[in-house]
C-alpha positions in Angstrom: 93.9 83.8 96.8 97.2 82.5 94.8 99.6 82.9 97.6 102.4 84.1 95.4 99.9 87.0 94.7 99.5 86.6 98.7 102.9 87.2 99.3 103.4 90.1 97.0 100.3 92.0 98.5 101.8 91.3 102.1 105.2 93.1 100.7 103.3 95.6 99.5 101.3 96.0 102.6 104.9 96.3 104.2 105.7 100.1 105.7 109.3 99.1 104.4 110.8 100.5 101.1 112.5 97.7 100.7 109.5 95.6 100.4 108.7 97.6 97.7 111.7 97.6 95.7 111.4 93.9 96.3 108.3 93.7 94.9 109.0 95.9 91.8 112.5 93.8 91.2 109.8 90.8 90.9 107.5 92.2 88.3 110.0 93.9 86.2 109.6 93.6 82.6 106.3 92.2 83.3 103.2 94.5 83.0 100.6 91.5 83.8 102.4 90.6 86.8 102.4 94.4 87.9 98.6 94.9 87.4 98.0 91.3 88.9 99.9 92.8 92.2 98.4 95.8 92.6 94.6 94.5 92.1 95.6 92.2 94.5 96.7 94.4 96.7 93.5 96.4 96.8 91.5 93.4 97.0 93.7 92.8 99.9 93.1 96.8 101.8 89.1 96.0 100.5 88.8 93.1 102.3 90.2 94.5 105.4 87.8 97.3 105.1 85.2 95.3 104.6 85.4 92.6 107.2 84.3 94.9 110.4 81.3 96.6 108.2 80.2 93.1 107.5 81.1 91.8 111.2 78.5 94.0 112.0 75.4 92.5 110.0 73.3 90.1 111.8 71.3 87.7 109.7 68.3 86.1 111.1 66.7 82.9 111.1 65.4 81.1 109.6 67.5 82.5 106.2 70.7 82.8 107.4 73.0 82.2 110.6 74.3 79.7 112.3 78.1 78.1 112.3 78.3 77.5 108.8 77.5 81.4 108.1 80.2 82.3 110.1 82.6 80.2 109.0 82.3 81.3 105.5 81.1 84.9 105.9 84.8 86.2 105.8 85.4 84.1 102.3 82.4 85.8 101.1 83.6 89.4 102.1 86.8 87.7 100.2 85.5 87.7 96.8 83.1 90.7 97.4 86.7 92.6 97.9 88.4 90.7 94.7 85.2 91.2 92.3 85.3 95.0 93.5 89.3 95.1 92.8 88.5 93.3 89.4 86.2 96.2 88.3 88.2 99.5 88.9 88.0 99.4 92.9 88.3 102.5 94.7 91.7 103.5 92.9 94.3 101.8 95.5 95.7 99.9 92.7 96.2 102.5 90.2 98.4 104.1 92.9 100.1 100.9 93.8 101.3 100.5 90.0 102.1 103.7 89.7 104.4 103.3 92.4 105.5 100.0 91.6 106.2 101.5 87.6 108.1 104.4 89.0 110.3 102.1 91.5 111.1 100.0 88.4 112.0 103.0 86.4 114.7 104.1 89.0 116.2 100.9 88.9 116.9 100.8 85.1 
């Protein structure tokens, strides 16, 4: 995850206002950077859904387990989130620009 995507997805994830305006302040004038946020952002909220589902699933030998499963089982769930976010997600990120595009407005 590019961690100044990281960063802006934490703000986001912020219950403070300010955070927000923050992050809209930052992607002002720039529509990529907006859509970039919020898909990241609902990569983000998918991947934290996602964990505990996949926490869940026990893989048996002799195809799967073991240390090196775990390890990389929560990278996995990772880019299962991103891909997800990538194609049209569940409609967090629409939400989050709108927001973001509505917060920018008010500032102009």
């Amino acid at each position: 995850m590019d961690s100044s995507l990281q960063t802006q997805a934490a703000a986001l994830a912020s219950p403070s206002t300010q955070s927000l305006h923050r992050m809209a302040a930052a992607t002002q004038g720039d529509p990529e950077a907006v859509n970039a946020a919020a898909e990241e952002f609902e990569a983000v909220m998918l991947t934290a859904m996602l964990k505990p589902i996949f926490d869940g699933v026990e893989i048996s030998e002799p195809f799967g387990g073991g240390e090196g499963e775990k390890m990389w089982k929560g990278l996995l769930v990772e880019e299962y989130a991103k891909e997800m976010a990538a194609s049209g997600g569940i409609g967090i990120a629409d939400q989050v620009r709108s927001e973001l595009l509505r917060i920018q407005e008010t500032m102009n």
